[in-house]
GUTIMI-633586 format. One record per residue: residue in one letter; y, x, z of N, C-alpha, C in turn; residue number from 1. Coordinates in steps of 0.1 Angstrom, whole numbers. Layout:
+------+-------+-------+-------+-------+-------+-------+-------+-------+-------+------+
: resn :   n_v :   n_u :   n_w :  ca_v :  ca_u :  ca_w :   c_v :   c_u :   c_w : resi :
+------+-------+-------+-------+-------+-------+-------+-------+-------+-------+------+
:    A :     Y :     X :     Z :     Y :     X :     Z :     Y :     X :     Z :  NUM :
...
+------+-------+-------+-------+-------+-------+-------+-------+-------+-------+------+
//
This chain:
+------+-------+-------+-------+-------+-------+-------+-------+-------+-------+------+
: resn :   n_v :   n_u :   n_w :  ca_v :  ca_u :  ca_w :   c_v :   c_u :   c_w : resi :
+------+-------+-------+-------+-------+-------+-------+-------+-------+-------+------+
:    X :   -12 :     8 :     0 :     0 :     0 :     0 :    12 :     9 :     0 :    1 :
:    X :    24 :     3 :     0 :    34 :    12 :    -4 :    43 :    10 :     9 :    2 :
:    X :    47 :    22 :    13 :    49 :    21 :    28 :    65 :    14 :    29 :    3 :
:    X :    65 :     7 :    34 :    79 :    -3 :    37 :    92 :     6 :    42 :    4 :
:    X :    90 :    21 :    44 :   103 :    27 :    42 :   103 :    35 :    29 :    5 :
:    X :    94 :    31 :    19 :    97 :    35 :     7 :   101 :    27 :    -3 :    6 :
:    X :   101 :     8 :    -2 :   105 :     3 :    -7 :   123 :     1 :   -12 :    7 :
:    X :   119 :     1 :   -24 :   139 :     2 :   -29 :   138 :   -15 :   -34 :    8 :
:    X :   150 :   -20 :   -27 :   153 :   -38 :   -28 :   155 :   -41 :   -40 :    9 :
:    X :   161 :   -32 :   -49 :   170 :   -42 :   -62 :   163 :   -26 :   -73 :   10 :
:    X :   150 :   -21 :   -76 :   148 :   -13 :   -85 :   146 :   -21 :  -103 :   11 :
:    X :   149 :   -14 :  -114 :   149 :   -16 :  -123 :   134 :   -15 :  -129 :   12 :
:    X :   131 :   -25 :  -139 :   115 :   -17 :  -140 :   115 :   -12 :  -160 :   13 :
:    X :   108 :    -2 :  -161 :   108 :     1 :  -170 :    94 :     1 :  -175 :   14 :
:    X :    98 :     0 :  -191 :    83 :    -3 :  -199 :    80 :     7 :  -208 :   15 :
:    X :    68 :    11 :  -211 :    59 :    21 :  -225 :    51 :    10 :  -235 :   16 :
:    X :    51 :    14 :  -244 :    45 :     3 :  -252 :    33 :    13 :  -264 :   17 :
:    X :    19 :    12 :  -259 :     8 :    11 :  -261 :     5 :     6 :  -279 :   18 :
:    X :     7 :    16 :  -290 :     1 :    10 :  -299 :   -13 :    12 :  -306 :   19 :
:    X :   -16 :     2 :  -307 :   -32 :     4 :  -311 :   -35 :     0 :  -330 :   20 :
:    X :   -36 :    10 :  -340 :   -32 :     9 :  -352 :   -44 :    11 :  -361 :   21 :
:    X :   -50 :     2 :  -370 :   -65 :     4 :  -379 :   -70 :    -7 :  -381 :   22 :
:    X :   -80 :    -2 :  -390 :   -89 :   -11 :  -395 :   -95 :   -21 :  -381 :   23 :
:    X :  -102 :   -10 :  -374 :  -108 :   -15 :  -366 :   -99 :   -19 :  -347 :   24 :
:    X :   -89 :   -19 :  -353 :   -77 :   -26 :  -343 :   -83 :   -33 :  -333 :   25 :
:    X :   -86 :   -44 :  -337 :   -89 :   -59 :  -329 :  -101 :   -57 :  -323 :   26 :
:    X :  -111 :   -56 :  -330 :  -125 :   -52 :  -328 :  -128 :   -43 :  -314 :   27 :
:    X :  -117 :   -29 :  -315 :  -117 :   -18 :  -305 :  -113 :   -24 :  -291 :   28 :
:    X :  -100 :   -37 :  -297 :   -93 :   -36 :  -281 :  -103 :   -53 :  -277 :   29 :
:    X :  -112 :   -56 :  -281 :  -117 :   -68 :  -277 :  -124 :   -66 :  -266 :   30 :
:    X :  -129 :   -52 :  -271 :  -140 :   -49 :  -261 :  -136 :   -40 :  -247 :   31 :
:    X :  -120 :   -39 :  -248 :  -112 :   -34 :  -235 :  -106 :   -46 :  -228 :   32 :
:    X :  -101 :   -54 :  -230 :   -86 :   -59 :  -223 :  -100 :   -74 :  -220 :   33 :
:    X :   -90 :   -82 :  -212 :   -96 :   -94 :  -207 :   -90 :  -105 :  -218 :   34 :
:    X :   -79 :  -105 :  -224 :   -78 :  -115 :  -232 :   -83 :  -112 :  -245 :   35 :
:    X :   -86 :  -130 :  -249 :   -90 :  -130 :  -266 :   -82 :  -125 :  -277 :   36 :
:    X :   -86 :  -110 :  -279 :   -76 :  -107 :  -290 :   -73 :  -116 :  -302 :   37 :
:    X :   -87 :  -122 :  -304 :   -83 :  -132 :  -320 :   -74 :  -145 :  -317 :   38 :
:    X :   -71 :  -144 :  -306 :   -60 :  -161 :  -305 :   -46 :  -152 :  -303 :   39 :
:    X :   -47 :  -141 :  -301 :   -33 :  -131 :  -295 :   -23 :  -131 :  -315 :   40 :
:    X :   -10 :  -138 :  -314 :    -4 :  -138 :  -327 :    13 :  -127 :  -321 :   41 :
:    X :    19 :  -129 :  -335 :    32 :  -121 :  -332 :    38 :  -124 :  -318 :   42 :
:    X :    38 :  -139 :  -314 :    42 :  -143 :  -299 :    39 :  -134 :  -289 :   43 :
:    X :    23 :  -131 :  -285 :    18 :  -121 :  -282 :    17 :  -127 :  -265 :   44 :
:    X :     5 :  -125 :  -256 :    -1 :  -135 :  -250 :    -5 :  -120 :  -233 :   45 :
:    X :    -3 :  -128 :  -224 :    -4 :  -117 :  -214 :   -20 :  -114 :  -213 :   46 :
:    X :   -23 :   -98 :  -214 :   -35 :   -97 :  -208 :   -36 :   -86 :  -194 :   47 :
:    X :   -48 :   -84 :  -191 :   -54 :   -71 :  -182 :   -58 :   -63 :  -186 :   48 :
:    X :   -56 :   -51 :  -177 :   -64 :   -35 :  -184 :   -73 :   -35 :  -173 :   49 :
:    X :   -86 :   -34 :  -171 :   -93 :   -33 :  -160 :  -101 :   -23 :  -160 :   50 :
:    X :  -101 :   -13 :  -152 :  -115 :    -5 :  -146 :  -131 :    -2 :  -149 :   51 :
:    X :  -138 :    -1 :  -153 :  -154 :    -7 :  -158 :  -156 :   -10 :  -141 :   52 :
:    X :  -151 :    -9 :  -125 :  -161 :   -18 :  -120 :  -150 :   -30 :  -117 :   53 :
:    X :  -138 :   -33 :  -126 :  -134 :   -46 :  -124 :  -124 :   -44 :  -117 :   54 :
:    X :  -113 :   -33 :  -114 :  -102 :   -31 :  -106 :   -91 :   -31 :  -120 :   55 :
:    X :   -81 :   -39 :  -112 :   -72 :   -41 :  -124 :   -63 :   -27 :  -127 :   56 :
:    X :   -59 :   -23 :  -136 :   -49 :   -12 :  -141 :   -37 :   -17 :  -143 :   57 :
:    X :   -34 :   -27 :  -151 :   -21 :   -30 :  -150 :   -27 :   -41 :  -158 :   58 :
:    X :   -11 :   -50 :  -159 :    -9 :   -61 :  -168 :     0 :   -56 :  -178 :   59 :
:    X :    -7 :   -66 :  -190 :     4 :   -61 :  -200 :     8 :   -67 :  -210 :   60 :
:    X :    16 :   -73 :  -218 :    19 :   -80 :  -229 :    14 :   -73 :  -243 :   61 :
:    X :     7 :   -83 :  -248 :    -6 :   -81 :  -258 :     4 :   -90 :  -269 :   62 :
:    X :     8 :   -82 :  -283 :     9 :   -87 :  -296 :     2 :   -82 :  -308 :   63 :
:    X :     6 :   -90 :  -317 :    -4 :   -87 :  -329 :    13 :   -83 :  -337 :   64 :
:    X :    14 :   -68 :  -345 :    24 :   -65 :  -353 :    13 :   -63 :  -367 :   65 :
:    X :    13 :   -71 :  -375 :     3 :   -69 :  -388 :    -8 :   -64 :  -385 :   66 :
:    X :   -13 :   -56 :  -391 :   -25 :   -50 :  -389 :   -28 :   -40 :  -375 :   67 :
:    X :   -19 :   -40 :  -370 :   -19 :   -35 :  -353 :   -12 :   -46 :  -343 :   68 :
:    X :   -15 :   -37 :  -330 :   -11 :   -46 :  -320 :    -4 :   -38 :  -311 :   69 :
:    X :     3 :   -41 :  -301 :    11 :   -32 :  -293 :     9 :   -39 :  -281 :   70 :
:    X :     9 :   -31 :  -269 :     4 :   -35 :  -254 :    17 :   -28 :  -249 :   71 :
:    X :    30 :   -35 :  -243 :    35 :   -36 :  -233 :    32 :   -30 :  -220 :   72 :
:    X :    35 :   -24 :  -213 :    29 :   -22 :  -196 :    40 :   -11 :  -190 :   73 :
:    X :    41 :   -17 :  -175 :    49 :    -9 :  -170 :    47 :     8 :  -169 :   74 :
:    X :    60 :    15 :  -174 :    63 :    28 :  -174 :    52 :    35 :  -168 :   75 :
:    X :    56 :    31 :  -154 :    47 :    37 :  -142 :    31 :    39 :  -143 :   76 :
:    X :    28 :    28 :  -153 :    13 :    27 :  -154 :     9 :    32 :  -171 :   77 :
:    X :    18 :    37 :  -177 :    16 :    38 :  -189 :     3 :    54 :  -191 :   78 :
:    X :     3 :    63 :  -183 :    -5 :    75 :  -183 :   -16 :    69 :  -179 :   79 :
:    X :   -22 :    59 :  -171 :   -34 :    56 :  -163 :   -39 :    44 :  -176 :   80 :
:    X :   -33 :    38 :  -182 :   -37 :    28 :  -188 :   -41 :    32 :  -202 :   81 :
:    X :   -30 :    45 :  -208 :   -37 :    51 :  -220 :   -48 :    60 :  -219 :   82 :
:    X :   -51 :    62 :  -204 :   -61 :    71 :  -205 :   -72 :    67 :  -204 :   83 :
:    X :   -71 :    56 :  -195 :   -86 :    43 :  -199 :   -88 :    39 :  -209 :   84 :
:    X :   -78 :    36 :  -216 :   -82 :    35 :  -233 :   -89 :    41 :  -241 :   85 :
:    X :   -81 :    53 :  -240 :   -89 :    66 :  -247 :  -107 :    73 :  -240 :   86 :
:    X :  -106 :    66 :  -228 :  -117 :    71 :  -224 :  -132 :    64 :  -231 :   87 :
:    X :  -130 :    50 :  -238 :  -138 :    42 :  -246 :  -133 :    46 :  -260 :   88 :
:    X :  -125 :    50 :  -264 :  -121 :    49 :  -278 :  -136 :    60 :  -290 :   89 :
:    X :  -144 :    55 :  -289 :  -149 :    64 :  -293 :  -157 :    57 :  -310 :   90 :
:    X :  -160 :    69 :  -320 :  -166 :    61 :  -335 :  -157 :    44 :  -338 :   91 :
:    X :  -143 :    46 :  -335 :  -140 :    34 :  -339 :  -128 :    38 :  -348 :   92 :
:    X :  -125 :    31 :  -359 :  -116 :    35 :  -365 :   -98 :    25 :  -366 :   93 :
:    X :   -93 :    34 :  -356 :   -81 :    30 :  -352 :   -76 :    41 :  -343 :   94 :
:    X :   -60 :    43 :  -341 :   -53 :    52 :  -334 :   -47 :    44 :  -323 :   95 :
:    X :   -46 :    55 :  -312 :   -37 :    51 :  -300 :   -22 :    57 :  -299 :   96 :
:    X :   -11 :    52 :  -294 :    -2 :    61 :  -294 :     6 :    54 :  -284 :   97 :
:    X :    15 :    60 :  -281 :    25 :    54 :  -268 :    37 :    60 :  -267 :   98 :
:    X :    49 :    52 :  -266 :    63 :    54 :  -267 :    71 :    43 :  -255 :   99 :
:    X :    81 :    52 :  -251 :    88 :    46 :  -244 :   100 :    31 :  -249 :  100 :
:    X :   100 :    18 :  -241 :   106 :    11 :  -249 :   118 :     8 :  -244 :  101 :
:    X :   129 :     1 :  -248 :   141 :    -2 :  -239 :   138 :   -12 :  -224 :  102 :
:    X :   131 :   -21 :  -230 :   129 :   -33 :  -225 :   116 :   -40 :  -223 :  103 :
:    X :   110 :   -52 :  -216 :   100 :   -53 :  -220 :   101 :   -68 :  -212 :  104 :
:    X :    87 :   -73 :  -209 :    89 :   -91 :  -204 :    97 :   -93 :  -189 :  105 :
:    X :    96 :   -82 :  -179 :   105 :   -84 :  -167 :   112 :   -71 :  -167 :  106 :
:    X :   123 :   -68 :  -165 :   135 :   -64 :  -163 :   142 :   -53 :  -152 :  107 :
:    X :   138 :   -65 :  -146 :   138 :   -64 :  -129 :   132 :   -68 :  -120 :  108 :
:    X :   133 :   -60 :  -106 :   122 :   -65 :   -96 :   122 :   -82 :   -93 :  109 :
:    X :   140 :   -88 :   -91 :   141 :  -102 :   -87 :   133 :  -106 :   -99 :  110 :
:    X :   133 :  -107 :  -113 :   126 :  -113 :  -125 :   111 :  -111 :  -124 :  111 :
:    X :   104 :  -101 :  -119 :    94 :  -102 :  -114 :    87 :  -109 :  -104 :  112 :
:    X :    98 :  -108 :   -93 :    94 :  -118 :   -78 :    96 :  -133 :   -83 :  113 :
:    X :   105 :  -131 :   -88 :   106 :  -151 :   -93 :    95 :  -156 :  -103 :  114 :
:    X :    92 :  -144 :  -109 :    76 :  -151 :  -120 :    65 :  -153 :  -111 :  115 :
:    X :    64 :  -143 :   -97 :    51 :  -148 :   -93 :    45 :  -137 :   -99 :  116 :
:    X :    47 :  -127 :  -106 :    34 :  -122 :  -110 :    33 :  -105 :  -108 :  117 :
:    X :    23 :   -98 :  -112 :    22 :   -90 :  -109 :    26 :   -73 :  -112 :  118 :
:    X :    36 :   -62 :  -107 :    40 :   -55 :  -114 :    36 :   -42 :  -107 :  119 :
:    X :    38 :   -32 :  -108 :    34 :   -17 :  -113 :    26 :   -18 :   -93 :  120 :
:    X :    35 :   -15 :   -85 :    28 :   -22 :   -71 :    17 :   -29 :   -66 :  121 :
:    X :    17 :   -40 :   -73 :     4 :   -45 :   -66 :    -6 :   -41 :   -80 :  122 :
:    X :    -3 :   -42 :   -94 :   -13 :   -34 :  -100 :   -22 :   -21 :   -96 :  123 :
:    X :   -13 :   -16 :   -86 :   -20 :     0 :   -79 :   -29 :    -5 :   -66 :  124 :
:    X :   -31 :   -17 :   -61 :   -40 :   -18 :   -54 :   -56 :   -16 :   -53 :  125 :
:    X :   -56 :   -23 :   -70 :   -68 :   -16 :   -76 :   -79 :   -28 :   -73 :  126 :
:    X :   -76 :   -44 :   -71 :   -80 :   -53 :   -69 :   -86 :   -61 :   -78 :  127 :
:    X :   -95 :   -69 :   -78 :  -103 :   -71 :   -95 :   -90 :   -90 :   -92 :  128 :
:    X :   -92 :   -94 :  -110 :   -82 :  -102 :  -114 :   -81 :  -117 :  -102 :  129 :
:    X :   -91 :  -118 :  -100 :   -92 :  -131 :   -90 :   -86 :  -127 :   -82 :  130 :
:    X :   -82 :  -116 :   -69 :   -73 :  -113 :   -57 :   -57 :  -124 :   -59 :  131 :
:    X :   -55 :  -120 :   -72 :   -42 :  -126 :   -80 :   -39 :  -140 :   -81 :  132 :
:    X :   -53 :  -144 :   -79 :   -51 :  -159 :   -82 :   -52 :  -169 :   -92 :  133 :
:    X :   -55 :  -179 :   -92 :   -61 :  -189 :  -106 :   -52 :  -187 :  -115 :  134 :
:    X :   -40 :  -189 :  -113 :   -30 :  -188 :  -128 :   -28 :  -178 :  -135 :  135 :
:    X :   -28 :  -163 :  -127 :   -29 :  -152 :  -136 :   -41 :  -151 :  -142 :  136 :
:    X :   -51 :  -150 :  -137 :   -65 :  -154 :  -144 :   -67 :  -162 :  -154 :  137 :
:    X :   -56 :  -176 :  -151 :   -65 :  -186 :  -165 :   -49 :  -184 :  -178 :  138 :
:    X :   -40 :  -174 :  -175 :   -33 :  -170 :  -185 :   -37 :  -156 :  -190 :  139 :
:    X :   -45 :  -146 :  -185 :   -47 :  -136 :  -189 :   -67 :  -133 :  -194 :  140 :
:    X :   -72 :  -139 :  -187 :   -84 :  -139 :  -189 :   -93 :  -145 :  -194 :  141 :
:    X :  -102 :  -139 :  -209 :  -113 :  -152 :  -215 :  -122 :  -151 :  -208 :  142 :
:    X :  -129 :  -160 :  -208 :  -144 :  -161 :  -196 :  -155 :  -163 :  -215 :  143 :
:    X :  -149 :  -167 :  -227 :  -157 :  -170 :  -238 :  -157 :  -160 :  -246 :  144 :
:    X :  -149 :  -152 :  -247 :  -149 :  -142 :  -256 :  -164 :  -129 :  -265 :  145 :
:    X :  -169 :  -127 :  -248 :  -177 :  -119 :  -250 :  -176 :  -105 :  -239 :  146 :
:    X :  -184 :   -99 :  -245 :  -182 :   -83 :  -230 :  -170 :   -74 :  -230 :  147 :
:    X :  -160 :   -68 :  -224 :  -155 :   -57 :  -226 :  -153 :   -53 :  -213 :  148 :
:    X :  -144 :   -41 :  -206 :  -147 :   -34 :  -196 :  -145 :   -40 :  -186 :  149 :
:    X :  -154 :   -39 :  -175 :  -152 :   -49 :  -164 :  -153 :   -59 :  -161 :  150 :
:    X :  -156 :   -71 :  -172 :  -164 :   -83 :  -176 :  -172 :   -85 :  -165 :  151 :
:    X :  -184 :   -73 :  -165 :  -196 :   -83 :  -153 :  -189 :   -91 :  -137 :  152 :
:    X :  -180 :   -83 :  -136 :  -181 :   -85 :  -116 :  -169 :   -97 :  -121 :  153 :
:    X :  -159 :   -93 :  -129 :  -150 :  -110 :  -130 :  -160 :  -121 :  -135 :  154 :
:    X :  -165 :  -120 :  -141 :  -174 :  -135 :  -146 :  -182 :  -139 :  -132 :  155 :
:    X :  -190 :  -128 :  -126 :  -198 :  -132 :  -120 :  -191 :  -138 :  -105 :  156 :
:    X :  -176 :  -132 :  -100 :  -167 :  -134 :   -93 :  -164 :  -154 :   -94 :  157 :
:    X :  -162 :  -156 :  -110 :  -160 :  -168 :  -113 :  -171 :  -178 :  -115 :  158 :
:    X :  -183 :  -174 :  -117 :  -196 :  -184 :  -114 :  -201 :  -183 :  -100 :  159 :
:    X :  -190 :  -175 :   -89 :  -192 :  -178 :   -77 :  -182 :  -187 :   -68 :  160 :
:    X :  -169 :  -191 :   -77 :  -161 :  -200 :   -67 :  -146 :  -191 :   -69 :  161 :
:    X :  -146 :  -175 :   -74 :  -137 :  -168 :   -72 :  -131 :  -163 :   -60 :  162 :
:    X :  -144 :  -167 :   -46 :  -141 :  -165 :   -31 :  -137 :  -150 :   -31 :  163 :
:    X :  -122 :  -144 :   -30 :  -124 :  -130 :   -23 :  -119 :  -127 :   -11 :  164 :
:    X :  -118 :  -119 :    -4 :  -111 :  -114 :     8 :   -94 :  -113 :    10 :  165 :
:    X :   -92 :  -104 :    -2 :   -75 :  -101 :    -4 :   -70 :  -109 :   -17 :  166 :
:    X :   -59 :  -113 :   -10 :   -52 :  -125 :   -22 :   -35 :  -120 :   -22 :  167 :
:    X :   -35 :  -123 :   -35 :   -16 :  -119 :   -39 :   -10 :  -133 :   -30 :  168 :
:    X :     1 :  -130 :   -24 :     8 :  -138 :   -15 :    30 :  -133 :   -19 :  169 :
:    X :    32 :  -146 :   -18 :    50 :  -139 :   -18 :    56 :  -146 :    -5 :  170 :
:    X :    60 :  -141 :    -1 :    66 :  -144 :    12 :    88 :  -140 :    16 :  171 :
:    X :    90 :  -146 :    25 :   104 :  -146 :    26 :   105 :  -143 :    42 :  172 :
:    X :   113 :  -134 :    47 :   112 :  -131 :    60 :   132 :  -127 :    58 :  173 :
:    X :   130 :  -123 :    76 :   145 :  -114 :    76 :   145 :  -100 :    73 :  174 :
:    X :   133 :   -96 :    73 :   132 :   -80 :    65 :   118 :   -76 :    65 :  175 :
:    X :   117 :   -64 :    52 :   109 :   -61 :    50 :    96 :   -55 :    58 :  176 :
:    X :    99 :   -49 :    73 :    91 :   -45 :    81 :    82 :   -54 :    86 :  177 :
:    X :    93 :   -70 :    92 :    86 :   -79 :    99 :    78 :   -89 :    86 :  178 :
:    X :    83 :   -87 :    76 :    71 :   -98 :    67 :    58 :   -86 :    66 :  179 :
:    X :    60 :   -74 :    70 :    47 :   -69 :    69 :    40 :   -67 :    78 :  180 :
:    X :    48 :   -66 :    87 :    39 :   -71 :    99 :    26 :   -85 :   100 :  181 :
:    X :    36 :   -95 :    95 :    29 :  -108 :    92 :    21 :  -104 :    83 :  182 :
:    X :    19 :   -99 :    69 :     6 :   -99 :    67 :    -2 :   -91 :    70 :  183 :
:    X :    -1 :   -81 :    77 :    -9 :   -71 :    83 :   -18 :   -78 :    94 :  184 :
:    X :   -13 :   -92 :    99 :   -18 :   -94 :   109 :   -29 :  -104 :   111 :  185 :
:    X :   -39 :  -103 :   100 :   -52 :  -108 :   101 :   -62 :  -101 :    93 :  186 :
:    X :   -73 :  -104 :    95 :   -83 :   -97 :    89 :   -88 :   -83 :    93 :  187 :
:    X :   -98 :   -75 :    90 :   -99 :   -63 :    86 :   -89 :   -52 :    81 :  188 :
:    X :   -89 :   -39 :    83 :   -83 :   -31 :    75 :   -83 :   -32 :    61 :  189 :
:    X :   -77 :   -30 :    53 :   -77 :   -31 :    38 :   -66 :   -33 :    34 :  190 :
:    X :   -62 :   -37 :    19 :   -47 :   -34 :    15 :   -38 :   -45 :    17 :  191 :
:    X :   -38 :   -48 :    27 :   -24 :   -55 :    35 :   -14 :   -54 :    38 :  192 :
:    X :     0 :   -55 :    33 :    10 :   -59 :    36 :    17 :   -59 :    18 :  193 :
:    X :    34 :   -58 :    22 :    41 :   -54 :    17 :    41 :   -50 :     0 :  194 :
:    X :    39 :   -52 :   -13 :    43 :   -39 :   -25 :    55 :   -43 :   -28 :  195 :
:    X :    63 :   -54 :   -30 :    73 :   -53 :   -36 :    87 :   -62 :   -34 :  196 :
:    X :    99 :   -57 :   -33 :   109 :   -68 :   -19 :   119 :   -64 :   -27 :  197 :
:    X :   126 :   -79 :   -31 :   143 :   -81 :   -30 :   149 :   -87 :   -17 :  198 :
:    X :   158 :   -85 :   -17 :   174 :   -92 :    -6 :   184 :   -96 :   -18 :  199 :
:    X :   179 :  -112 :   -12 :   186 :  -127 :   -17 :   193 :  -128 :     0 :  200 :
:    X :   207 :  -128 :    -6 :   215 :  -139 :     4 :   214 :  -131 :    23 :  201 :
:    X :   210 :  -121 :    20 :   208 :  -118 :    37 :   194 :  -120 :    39 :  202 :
:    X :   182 :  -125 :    29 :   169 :  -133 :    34 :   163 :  -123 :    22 :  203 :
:    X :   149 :  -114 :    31 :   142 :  -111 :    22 :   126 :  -115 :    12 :  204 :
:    X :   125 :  -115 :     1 :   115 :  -123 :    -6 :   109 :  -109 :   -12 :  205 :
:    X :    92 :  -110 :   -11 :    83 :  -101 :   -11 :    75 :  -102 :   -21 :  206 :
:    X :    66 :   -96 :   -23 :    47 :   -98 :   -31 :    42 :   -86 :   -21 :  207 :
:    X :    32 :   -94 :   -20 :    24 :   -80 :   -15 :     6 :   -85 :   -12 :  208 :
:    X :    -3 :   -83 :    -3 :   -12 :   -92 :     2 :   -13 :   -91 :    10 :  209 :
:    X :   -22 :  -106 :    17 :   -28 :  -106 :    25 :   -46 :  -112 :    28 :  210 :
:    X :   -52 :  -110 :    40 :   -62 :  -114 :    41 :   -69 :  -131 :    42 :  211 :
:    X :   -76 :  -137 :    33 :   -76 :  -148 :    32 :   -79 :  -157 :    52 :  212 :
:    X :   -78 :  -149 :    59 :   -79 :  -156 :    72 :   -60 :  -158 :    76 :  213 :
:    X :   -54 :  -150 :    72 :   -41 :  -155 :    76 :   -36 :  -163 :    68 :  214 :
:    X :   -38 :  -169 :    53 :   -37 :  -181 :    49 :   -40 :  -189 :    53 :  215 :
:    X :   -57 :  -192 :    58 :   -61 :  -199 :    62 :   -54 :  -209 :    77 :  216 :
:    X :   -43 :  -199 :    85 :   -40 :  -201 :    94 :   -30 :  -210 :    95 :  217 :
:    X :   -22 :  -211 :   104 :   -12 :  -223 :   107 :     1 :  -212 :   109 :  218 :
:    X :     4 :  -201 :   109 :    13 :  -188 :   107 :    23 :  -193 :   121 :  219 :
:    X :    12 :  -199 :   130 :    27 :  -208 :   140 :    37 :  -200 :   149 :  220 :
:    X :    26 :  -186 :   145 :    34 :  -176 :   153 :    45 :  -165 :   148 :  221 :
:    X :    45 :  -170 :   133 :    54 :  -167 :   127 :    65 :  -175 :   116 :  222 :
:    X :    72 :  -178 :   124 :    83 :  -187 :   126 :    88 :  -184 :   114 :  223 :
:    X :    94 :  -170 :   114 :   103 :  -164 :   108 :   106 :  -155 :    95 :  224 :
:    X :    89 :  -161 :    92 :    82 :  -151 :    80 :    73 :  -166 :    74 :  225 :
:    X :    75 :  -169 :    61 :    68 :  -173 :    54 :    61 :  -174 :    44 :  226 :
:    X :    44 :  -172 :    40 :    40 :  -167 :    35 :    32 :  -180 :    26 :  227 :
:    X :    29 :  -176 :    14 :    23 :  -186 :     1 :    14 :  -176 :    -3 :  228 :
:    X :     2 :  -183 :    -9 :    -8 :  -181 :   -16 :     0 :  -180 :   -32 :  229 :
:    X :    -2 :  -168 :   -41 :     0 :  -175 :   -55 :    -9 :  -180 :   -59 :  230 :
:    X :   -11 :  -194 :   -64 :   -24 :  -195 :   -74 :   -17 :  -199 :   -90 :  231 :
+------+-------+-------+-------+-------+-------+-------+-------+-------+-------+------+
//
């Protein structure tokens, strides 16, 4: 987790943009990312970069530019994400390449906390896609497509109910120490608290996780911190 006196409130986020160029384009990245490449058009449709045992890498915006496609992903994660790439890229005929871009789908950290979703921080937790929650899952994830890396433990995750331990949570407190405290304060050791915090108005708004027993709870003892489940 990222320790709460290293959090900066108002950081800017920056993007690399992943291009994947060839015959065998579509084919190559079907069998990597969690979304259906063949429904992905110029619009271009969010997916996952995941791990082979199912730990997410990053998220990333997935388009189709003609005969290539280009993957979006935060700056921060652009070295770990091309290099999972390239670690499968093998007898396939297509190029990888990666450049830095101006801009990309969030901006900023408040543009990130207001979507709900997930950026360079909690991607480093290293949590498989369900942690995150039904909506990022049924926007980024095919369950019909077919196999690619990391497939077995999400499918099988999802023909079990999707029950996990650590769940993405956004919360609003008076500061970033005491909302971490609150999610620190159930469950087992593991990656709990805090990844990522703006200051709105005097009032701070977070992402970070916590353990599914402190959702479960009535938080009556924490008056002053309130915490949501994303689904």
């Amino acid at each position: 987790m990222v320790p709460t006196s290293n959090i900066d409130l108002a950081p800017a986020l920056a993007w690399s943009r992943i291009t994947v160029d060839g015959p065998q384009s579509e084919e190559y990245l079907q069998g990597q990312v969690t979304q259906d490449v063949q429904v992905v058009g110029d619009a271009g449709r969010w997916t996952l970069l995941l791990r082979p045992d199912s730990a997410v890498i990053c998220a990333g915006w997935l388009a189709r530019v003609g005969d290539a496609f280009t993957l979006d992903v935060p700056r921060s994660l652009a070295d770990v994400a091309i290099a999972r790439l390239r670690r499968f890229h093998l007898r396939v005929n297509c190029t990888l390449a990666v450049e830095e871009i101006a801009s990309g789908p969030y901006n900023t950290t408040a543009e990130l906390l207001a979507a709900r979703w997930p950026g360079p921080n909690e991607c480093a937790v290293e949590l498989s896609p369900q942690s995150y929650g039904a909506g990022i899952v049924n926007e980024t994830v095919s369950f019909t497509k077919g196999c690619y890396t990391g497939q077995e433990l999400v499918a099988r995750l999802d023909a079990r109910g999707a029950s996990v331990p650590w769940r993405f949570v956004h919360a609003t407190g008076p500061n970033v120490e005491r909302i971490n405290d609150v999610l620190r304060s159930k469950g087992p050791a593991g990656p709990q608290g805090v990844t990522t915090a703006v200051e709105v108005s005097g009032e701070v708004e977070a992402l970070g996780f916590a353990h599914r027993t402190l959702l479960a709870g009535d938080l009556a003892s924490a008056e002053d911190v309130s915490v949501d489940s994303i689904e």
